[in-house]
C-alpha positions in Angstrom: 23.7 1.2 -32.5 23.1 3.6 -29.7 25.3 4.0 -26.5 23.5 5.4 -23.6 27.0 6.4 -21.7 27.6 8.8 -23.8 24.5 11.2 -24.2 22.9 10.3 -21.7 22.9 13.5 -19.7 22.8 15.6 -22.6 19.4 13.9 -23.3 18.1 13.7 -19.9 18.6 17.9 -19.5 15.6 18.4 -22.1 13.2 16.4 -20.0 10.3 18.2 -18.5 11.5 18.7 -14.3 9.0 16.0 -12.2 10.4 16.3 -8.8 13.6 16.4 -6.9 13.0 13.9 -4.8 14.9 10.7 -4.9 12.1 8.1 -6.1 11.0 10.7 -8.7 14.2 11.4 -9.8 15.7 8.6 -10.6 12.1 7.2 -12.1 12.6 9.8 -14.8 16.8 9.3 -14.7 15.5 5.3 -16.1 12.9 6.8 -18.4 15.2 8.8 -20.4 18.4 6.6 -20.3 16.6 3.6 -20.9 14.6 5.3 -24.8 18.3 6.1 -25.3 19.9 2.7 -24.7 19.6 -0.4 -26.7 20.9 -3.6 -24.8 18.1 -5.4 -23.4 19.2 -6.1 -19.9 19.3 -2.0 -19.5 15.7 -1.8 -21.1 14.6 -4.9 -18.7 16.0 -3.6 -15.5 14.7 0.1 -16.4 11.2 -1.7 -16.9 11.3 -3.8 -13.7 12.6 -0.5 -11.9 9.6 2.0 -13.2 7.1 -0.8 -12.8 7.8 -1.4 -8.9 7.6 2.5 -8.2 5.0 3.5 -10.6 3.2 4.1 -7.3 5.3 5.9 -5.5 6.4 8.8 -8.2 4.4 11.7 -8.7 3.5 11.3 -12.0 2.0 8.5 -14.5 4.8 6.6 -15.5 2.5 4.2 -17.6 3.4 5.7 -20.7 7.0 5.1 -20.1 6.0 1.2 -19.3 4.5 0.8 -22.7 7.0 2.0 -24.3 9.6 0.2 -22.9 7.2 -3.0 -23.2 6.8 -2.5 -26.8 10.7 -2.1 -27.2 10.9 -5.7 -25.5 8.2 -7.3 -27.6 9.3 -5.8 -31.0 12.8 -7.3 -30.8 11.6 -10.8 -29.5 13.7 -13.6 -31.8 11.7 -15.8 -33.7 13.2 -18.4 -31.2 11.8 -16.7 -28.1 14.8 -15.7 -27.1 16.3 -12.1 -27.0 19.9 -11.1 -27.4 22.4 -8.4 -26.3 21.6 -5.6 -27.9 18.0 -5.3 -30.1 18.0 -7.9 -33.1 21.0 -9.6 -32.0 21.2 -13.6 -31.8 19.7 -14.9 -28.9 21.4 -15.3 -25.4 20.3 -16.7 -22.1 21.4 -14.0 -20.1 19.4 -11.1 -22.0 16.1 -13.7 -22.6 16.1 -14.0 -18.4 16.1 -10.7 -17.8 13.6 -9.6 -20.7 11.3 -12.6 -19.3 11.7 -11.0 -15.9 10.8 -7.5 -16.8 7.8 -8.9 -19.0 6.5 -10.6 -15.9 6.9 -7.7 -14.0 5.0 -5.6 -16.1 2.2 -7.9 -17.3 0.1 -6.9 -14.1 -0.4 -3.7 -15.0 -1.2 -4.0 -19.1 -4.7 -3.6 -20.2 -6.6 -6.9 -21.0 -5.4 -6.4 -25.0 -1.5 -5.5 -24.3 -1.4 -8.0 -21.5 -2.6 -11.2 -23.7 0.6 -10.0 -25.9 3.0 -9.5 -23.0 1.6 -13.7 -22.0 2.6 -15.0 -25.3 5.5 -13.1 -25.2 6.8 -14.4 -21.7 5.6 -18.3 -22.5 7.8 -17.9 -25.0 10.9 -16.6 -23.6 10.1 -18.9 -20.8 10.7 -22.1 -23.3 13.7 -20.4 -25.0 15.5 -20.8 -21.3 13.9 -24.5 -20.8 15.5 -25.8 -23.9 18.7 -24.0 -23.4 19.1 -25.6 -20.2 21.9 -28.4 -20.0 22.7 -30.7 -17.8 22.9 -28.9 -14.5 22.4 -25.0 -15.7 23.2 -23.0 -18.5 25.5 -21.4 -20.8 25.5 -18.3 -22.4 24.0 -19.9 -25.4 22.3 -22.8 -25.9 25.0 -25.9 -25.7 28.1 -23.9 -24.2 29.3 -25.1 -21.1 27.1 -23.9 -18.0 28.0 -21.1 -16.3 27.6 -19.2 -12.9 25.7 -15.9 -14.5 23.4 -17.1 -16.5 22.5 -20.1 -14.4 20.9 -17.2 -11.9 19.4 -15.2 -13.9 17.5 -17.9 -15.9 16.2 -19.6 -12.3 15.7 -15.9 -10.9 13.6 -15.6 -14.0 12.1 -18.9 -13.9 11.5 -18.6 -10.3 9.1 -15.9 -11.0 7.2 -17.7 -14.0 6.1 -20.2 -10.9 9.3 -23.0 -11.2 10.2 -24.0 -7.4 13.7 -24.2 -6.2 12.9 -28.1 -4.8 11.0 -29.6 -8.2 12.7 -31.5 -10.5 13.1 -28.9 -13.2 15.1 -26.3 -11.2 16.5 -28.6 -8.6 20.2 -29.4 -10.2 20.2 -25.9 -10.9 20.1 -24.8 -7.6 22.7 -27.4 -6.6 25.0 -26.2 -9.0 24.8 -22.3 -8.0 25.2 -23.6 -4.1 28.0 -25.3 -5.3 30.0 -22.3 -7.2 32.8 -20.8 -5.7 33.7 -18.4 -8.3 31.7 -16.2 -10.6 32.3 -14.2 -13.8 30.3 -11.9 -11.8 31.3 -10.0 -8.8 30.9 -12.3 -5.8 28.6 -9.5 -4.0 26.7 -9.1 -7.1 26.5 -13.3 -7.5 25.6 -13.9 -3.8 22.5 -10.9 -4.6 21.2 -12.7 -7.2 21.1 -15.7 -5.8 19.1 -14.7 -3.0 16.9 -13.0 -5.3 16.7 -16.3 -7.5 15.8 -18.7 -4.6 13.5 -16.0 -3.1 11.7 -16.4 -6.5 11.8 -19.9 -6.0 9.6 -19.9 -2.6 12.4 -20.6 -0.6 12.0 -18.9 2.6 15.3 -17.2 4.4 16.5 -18.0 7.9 18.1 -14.9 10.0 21.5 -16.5 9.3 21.2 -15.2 5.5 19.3 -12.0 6.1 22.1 -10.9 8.9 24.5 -11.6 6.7 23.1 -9.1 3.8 22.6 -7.0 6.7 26.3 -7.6 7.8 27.5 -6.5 4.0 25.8 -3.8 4.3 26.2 -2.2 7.1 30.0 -2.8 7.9 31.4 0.7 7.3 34.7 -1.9 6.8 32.9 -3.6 3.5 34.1 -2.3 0.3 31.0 -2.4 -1.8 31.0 -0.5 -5.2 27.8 1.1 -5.5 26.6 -1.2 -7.9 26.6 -4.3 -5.4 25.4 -2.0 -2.8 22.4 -1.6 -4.9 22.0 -5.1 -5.7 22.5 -6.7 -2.2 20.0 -3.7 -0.5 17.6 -5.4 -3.3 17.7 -8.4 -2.4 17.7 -7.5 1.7 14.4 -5.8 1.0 12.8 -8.7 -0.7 13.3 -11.5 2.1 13.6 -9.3 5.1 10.7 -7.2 6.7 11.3 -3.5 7.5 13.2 -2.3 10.5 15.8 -0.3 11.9 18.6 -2.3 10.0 16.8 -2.3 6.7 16.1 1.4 7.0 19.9 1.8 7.7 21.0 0.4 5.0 18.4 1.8 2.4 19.5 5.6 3.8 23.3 4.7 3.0 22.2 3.6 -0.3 19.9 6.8 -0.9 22.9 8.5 0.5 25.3 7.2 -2.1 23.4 8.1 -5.3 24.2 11.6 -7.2 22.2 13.9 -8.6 22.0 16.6 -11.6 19.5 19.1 -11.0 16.1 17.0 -11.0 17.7 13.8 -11.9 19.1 11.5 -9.2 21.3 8.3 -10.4 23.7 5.8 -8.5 27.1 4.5 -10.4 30.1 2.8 -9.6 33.4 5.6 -9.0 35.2 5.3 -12.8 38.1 3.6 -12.8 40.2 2.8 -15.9 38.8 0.3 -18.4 36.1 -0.2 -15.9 31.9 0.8 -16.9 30.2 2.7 -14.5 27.0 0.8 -15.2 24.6 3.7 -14.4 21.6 2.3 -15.6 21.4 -0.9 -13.7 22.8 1.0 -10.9 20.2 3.0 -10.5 17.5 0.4 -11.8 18.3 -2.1 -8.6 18.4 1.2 -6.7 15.3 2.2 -7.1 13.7 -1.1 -7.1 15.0 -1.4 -3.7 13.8 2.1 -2.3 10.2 1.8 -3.8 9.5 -1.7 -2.5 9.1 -0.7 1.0 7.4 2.4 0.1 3.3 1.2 -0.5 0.6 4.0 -0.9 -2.5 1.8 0.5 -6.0 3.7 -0.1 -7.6 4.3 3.1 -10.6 1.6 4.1 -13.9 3.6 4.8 -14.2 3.6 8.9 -17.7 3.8 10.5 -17.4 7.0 12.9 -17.2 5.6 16.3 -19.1 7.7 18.0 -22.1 7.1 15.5 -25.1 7.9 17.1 -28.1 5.7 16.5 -30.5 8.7 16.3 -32.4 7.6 13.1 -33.1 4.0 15.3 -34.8 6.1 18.1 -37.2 8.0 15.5 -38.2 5.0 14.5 -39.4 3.8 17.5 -41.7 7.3 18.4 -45.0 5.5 18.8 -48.2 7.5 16.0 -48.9 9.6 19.5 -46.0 11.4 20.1 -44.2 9.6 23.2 -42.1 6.8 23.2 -42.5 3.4 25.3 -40.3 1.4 27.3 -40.1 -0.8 24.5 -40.7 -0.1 20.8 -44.2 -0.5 20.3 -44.8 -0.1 23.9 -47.5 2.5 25.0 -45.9 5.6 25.6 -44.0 6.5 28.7 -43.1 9.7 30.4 -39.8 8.9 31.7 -38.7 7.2 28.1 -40.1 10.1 26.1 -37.9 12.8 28.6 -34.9 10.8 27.9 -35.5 10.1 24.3 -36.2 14.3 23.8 -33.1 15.4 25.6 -30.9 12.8 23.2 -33.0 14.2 20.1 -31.6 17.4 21.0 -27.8 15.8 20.1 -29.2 14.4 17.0 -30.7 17.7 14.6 -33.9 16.2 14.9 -37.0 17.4 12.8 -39.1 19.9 14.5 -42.5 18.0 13.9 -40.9 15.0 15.8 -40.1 17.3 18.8 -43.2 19.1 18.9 -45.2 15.9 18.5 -43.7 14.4 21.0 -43.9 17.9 23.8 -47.8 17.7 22.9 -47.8 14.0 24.1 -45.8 15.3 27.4 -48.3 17.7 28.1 -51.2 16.2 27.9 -49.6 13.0 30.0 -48.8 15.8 32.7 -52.0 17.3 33.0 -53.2 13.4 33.7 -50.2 12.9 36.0 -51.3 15.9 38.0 -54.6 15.3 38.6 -53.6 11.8 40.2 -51.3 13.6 42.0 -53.9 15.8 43.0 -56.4 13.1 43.8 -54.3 11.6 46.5 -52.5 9.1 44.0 -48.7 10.1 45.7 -45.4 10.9 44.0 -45.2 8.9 40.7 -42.3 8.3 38.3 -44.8 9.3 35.6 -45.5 13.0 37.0 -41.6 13.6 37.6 -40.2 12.9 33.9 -43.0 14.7 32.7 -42.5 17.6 35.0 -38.9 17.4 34.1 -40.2 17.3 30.4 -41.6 20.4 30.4 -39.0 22.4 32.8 -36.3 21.3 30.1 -38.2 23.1 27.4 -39.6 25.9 29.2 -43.0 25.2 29.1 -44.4 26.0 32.7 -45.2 29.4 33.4 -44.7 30.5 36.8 -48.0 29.9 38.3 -48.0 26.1 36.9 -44.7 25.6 38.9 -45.5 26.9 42.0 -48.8 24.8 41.4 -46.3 21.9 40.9 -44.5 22.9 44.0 -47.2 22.5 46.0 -48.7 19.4 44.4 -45.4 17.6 45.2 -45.7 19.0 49.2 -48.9 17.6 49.5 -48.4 14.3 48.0 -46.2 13.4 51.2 -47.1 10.3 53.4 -44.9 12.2 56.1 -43.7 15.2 56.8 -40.3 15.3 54.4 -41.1 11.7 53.0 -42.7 10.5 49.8 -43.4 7.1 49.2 -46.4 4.2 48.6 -49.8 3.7 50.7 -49.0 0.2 52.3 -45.2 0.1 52.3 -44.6 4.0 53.8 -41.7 6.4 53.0 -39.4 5.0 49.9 -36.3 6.1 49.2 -36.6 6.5 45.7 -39.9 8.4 45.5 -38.1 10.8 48.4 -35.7 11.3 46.1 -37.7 12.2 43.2 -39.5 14.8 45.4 -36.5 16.2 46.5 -35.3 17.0 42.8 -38.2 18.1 41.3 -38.8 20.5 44.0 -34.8 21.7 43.6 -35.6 22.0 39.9 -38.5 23.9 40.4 -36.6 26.4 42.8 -37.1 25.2 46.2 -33.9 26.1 48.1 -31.7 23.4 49.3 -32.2 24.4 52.7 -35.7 24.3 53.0 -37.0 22.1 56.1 -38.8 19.7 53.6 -35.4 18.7 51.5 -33.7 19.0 54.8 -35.9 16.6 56.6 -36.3 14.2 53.3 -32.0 14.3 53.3 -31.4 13.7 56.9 -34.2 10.8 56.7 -32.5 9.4 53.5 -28.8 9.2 55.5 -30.9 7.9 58.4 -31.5 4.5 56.9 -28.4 3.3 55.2 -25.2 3.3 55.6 -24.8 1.4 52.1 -27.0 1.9 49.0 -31.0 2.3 49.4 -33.4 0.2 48.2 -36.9 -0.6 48.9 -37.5 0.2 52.5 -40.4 -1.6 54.8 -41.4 0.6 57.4 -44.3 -0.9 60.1 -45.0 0.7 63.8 -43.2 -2.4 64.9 -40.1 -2.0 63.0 -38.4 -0.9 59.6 -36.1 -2.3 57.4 -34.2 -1.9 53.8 -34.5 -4.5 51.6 -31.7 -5.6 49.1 -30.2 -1.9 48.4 -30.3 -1.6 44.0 -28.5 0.7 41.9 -31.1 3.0 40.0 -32.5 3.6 43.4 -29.1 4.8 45.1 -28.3 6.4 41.7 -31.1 8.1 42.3 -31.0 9.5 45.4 -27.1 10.1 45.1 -28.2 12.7 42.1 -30.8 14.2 44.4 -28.5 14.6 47.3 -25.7 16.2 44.8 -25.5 19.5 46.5 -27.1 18.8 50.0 -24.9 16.4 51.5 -21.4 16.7 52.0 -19.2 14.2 50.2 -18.2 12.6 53.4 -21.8 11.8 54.3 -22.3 10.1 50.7 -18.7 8.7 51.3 -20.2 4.8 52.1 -23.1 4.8 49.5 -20.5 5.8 46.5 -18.0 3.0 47.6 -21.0 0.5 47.8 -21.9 1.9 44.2 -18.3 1.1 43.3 -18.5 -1.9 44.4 -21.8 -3.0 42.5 -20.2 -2.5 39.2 -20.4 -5.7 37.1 -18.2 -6.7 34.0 -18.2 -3.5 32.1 -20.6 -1.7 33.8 -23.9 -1.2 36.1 -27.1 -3.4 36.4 -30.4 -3.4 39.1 -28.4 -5.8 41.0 -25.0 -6.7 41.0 -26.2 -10.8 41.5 -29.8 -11.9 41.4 -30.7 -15.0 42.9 -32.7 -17.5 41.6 -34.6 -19.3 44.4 -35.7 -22.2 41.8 -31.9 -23.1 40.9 -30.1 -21.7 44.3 -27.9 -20.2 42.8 -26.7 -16.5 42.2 -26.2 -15.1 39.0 -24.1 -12.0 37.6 -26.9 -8.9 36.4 -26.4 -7.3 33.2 -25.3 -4.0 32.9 -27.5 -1.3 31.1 -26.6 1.1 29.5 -28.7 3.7 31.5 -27.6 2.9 34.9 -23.8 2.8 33.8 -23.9 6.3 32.3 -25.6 7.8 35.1 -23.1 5.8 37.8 -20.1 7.1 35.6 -21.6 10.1 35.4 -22.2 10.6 39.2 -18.9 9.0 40.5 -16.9 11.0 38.5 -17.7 13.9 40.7 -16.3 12.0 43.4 -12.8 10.8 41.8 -14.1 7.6 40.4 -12.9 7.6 36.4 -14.9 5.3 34.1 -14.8 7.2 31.3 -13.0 4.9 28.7 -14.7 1.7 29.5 -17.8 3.2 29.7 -17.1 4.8 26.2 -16.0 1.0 25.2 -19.3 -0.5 26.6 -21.6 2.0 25.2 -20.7 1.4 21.5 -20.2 -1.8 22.2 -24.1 -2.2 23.3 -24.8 -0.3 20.1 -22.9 -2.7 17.6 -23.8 -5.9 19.5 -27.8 -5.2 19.3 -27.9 -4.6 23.6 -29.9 -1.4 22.7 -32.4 -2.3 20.0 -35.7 -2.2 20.7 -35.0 0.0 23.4 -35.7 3.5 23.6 -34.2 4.8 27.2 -31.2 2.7 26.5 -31.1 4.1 22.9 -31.5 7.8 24.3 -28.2 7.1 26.6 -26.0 5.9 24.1 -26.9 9.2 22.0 -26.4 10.9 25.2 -23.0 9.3 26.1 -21.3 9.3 22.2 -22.5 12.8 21.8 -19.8 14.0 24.3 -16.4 12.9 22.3 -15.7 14.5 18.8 -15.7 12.7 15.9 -11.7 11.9 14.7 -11.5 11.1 11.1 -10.1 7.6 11.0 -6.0 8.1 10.2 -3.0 5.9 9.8 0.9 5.9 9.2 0.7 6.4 6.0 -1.3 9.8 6.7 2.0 10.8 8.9 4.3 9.8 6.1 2.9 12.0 3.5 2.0 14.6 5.8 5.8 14.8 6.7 6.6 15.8 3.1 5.2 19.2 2.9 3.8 20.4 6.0 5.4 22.1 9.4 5.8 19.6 12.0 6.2 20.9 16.0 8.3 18.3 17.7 6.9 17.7 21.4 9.7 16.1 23.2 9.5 16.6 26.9 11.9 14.2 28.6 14.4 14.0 25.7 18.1 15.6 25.8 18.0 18.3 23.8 21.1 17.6 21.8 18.9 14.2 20.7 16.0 16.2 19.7 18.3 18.7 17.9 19.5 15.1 16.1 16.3 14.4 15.3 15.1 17.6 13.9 17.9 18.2 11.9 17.5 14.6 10.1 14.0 14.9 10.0 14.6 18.5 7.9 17.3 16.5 5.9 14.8 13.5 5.1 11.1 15.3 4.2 10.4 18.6 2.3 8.2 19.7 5.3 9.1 21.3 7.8 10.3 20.2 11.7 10.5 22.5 14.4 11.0 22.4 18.1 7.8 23.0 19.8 7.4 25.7 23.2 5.1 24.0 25.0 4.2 20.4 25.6 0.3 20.8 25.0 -1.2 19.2 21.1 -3.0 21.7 19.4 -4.8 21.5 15.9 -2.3 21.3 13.5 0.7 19.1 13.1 3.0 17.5 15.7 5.1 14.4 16.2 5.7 13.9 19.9 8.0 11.7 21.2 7.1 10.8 25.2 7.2 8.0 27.9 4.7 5.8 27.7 1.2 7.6 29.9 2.4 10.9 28.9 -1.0 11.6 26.5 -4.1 10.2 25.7 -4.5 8.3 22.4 -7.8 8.1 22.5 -8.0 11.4 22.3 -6.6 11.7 18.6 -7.3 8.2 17.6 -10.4 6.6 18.8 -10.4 3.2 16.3 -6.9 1.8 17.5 -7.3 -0.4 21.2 -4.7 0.8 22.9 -3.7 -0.3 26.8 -1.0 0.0 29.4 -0.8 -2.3 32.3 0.8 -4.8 34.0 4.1 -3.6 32.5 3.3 -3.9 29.1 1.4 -2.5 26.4 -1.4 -3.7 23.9 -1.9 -2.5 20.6 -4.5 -3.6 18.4 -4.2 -7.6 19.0 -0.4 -7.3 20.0 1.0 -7.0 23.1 4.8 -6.5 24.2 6.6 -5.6 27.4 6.9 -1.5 27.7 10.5 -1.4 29.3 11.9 -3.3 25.7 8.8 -1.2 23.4 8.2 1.2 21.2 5.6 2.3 19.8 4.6 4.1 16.7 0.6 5.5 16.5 -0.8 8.1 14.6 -3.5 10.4 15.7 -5.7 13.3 14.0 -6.1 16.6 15.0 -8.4 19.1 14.4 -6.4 20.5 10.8 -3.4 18.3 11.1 -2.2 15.1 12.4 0.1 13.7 15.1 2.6 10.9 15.8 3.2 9.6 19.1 6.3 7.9 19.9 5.9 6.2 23.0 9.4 5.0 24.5 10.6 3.8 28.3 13.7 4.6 30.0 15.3 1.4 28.4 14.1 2.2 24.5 14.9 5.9 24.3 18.2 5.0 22.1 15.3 2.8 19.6 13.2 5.8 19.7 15.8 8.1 18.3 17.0 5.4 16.0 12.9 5.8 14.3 14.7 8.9 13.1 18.1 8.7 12.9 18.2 6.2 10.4 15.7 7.2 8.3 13.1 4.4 9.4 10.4 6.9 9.7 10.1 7.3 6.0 8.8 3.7 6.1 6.2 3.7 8.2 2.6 2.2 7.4 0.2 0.8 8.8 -2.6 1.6 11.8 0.4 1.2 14.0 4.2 0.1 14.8 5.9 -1.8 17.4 9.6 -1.8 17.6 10.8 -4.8 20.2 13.8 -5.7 21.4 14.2 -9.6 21.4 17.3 -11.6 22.4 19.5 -8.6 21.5 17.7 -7.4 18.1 14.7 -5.1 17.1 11.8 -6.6 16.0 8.8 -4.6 13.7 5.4 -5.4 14.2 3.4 -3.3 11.5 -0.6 -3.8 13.3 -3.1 -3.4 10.6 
């Protein structure tokens, strides 16, 4: 018969070295002892243990499973039962916790292995039903029941699918509330039977979970490390992760030893006592791996898609593109939908194809110009066309130039035969002649601008002008857009001063329509207009010249209109949502778990601008003691490419920025993150965020949380962080983790 204490370091040294850290190390510490030991609560606890971090070591442990599985199913009793040691008589106590361990690791068998590991644990399963007596169990079927085995057959149970409130299990459970003394420590008892009714879908109230909590942390409670190990299990398993939890897994990391690559936890030896290393260490690690999930990355569609391949599509045989898809084509749709090409790689046969269309369009356009036909949107985008790609030599502009002067109705003024000067046709003049080279201060843009801030002291729209009397009609916003752009440059900002508030003003919902309400004379009543996506680019465009910042909720409608469908069909609104996305860099999507194993193995600059520097020094130096990368303080408060973790007031950066896919909002005094919103002055917050070669945590803390952002650190909560983001709330005097995503 073999006995584990006694060799077991000796056999351990000759192990190939996995890792030093703590998770790897004690994996292979159970791996070694447990081939050397041959009681089968050791081999079940060593199973349960490798089982629950086989994904969190850094190496395939699945050979080590089998074997230990095969151990457990070769030394089965004919009765179903298992006993102390291999091919001993059969016991309650060592059939619960071989059942447990089976069920455990019947997951994770192939198909073939895992119909065995079933039979196996149906078995065992009736073994502990007909041992049962009246109210519990004995050691042995028909001694008189007792606390220990009682638990472990209804923890085991428990996890075969038996409830703690069905008529099987139900005097059980009475009888284990009932016990006030145990043949088992009473911190070791009270673990278990946490872990039995947890088993047993019984859900935990704060009362229990503050008491483990209590235990735990109570620098007065004199745990051995055993029940340390036992009751930070059964914490884990009923109470989610937070600054307590992390606590107390740290002091139980922090009491384990190690030997070279080999980390183990056992009781201090005292005479006639066992140290009990293996199950020490088992519940040890069970406890540290639980919280610790890799989760595989979902594929994330890139935000800033561009729906280039949609406005190909739409090119009509001849070149252009129309208003609509399928539409003749259309100068000003065709200039637009070229400049977004531009963004996209396109082919060169679709370009070209589509600049022959433009230039045959102009020479048409020109000659009704020529003919007395006036200014037309049609001759300006196609002018514009063929400026963009330098296509006009320098006699064909100052042909253009004078075309355009002699299309006036008035000296200065453009417009339509019947209605007179328009403003937006004056406009169009004024910035085609611009683009061609005509100098702001020439007496025809001079006159056209002083006429344009003659009329309105508000928007422009279509004007009526008679020798009795003139008037503007309802100002709209792609006319006042369009003479703000042409006036960029001439007038002085206090001149446009009145026709940018009015544009402000005209914004509706989430961006800009024609009208900000149209009225509809049959129903007398006004309705709201919908916003396009051309006229809100160009009004965020244009008032963010003058102070106005629409940036992000532009950005928010934009792709919006993409994923809802607003743009199909539709080829200028198609060519400004390439325009618009093309400006913000693609981020790779990234998450908390990317932070987390960046933090083992790469160098970290710590950005911490309003924090005391003997915190930061805290943090550093725990952050250095925790991960196998590296932490440093950082010389500047700028993010650069590679890898940071920044700990600021709430404001302080963008998030967007680094991480486009999570919402996140301040206002109102609070903040929203993903679906969740808390109150900033008891918040904080935990998001990652990619850089160009690295990635980045923000910390975002107010004046009242700064102790709770240190505390991320300081108790060793950061190395259980996952998830798209955290929130750490104070509530009625505790902290709260909400894990979003």
């Amino acid at each position: 018969m073999r006995r584990v204490l006694a060799i077991i370091l000796i056999t351990l040294m000759v192990i190939p070295a996995v890792s030093a850290g703590t998770i790897d190390g004690s994996a292979k510490f159970l791996s070694g002892a447990s081939k050397n030991s041959d009681r089968v609560a050791q081999i079940s606890l060593s199973l349960m243990a490798l089982v629950s971090a086989r994904k969190d070591v850094s190496w395939n442990v699945s050979a080590d499973i089998n074997y230990l599985v095969n151990e457990l199913l070769a030394d089965q009793n004919p009765d179903g039962g298992w006993g102390y040691y291999l091919n001993e008589p059969s016991n309650v106590l060592d059939t619960a916790y071989a059942v447990l361990a089976l069920q455990r690791a019947y997951p994770v068998m192939d198909i073939f292995e895992s119909m065995k590991v079933r039979a196996s644990i149906d078995r065992g399963v009736s073994y502990l039903l007909s041992a049962k007596g009246k109210n519990g169990w004995g050691y042995v079927p028909g001694s008189p029941v007792s606390c220990y085995p009682t638990v472990m057959a209804l923890w085991a149970l428990g996890e075969y699918g038996y409830r703690y409130n069905g008529a099987t299990l139900r005097d059980a459970f009475a009888y284990i509330d009932n016990v006030t003394t145990c043949e088992i420590s009473p911190y070791e008892f009270l673990a278990l039977k946490v872990l039995a009714y947890h088993s047993a879908g019984y859900n935990f109230g704060e009362k229990t979970v503050n008491e483990l909590k209590r235990l735990l942390l109570d620098n007065g409670s004199n745990l051995t490390v055993k029940e340390r190990a036992m009751l930070t299990y059964a914490l884990v398993a009923i109470a989610p992760m937070d600054l307590d939890v992390a606590k107390a897994l740290r002091v139980l990391e922090n009491s384990s030893k190690t030997d070279n690559d080999l980390v183990y936890w056992m009781n201090e030896p005292k005479f006639m006592s066992s140290t009990e290393m293996i199950s020490s260490t088992a519940f040890a690690l069970m406890a540290l791996s639980k919280p610790v999930k890799v989760v595989a990355p979902k594929p994330v569609k890139n935000p800033y898609e561009m729906p280039c391949d949609s406005l190909v599509r739409m090119q009509n045989y001849g070149g252009g593109w129309g208003l609509r898809m399928g539409q003749p084509s259309n100068e000003k749709a065709t200039y637009y939908a070229l400049l977004a090409l531009e963004k996209c790689n396109p082919l060169n046969e679709t370009v070209e194809k589509a600049l022959g269309w433009v230039e045959k369009a102009y020479l048409h356009d020109a000659e009704s110009l020529e003919n007395g036909g006036g200014m037309s949107v049609d001759y300006f985008y196609a002018l514009e066309t063929l400026l963009h790609f330098g296509l006009l030599n320098e006699t064909q502009r100052e042909k253009a130039v004078q075309l355009i002067k002699n299309s006036q109705l008035e000296y200065g003024l453009w417009g339509l035969q019947g209605l007179g000067p328009q403003p937006y046709y004056t406009a169009l003049a004024i910035k085609a002649l611009r683009d061609l080279g005509v100098p702001a201060n020439d007496s025809l843009i001079v006159k056209a601008k002083d006429w344009l801030l003659s009329i309105s002291n508000g928007g422009w729209g279509t004007y009526v002008s008679t020798p009795q009397f003139s008037y503007m009609l309802k100002p709209d916003v792609l006319t006042t857009i369009t003479v703000l752009e042409a006036l960029d440059g001439i007038s002085t900002p206090e001149e446009l001063e009145p026709h940018i508030k009015w544009l402000v003003e005209q914004r509706v919902g989430e961006g800009w329509s024609f009208w900000r309400e149209y009225y509809v004379w049959e129903k007398n009543e006004s309705y709201p207009g919908t916003p396009s996506v051309e006229l809100t680019v160009r009004a965020t465009d244009l008032l963010l010249k003058y102070g106005y910042n629409y940036t992000n909720q532009t950005l928010e409608f934009v792709m919006n209109a993409r994923d809802s469908g607003l743009i199909r069909g539709k080829p200028i609104e198609t060519a400004f949502t390439i325009l618009y996305l093309s400006r913000f860099q693609y981020v790779p999507p990234v998450s908390l778990y990317d932070i987390r194993n960046a933090l083992n193995g790469e160098l970290f600059e710590v950005i911490a601008p309003t924090m005391g520097g003997s915190t930061l020094e805290e943090i550093i130096g725990t952050l250095n003691s925790t991960f196998t990368g590296g932490f440093v303080r950082a010389n500047s408060t700028g993010i650069g490419e590679g890898y940071y973790i920044v700990i600021a007031p709430y404001g302080a950066y963008d998030v967007r920025k680094y991480n486009p896919y999570l919402r996140f909002y301040i206002g109102n005094g609070s903040v929203t993150v993903g679906n969740t919103t808390v109150p900033i002055n008891e918040s904080v917050v935990l998001v990652p965020g990619k850089t160009a070669n690295g990635v980045v945590l923000f910390v975002f803390y107010s004046r009242n949380t700064e102790d709770i952002a240190r505390e991320v650190f300081t108790t060793g909560f950061i190395r259980y962080i996952g998830g798209n983001a955290m929130i750490l709330t104070r509530e009625d005097g505790t902290v709260r983790l909400i894990t979003v995503g």
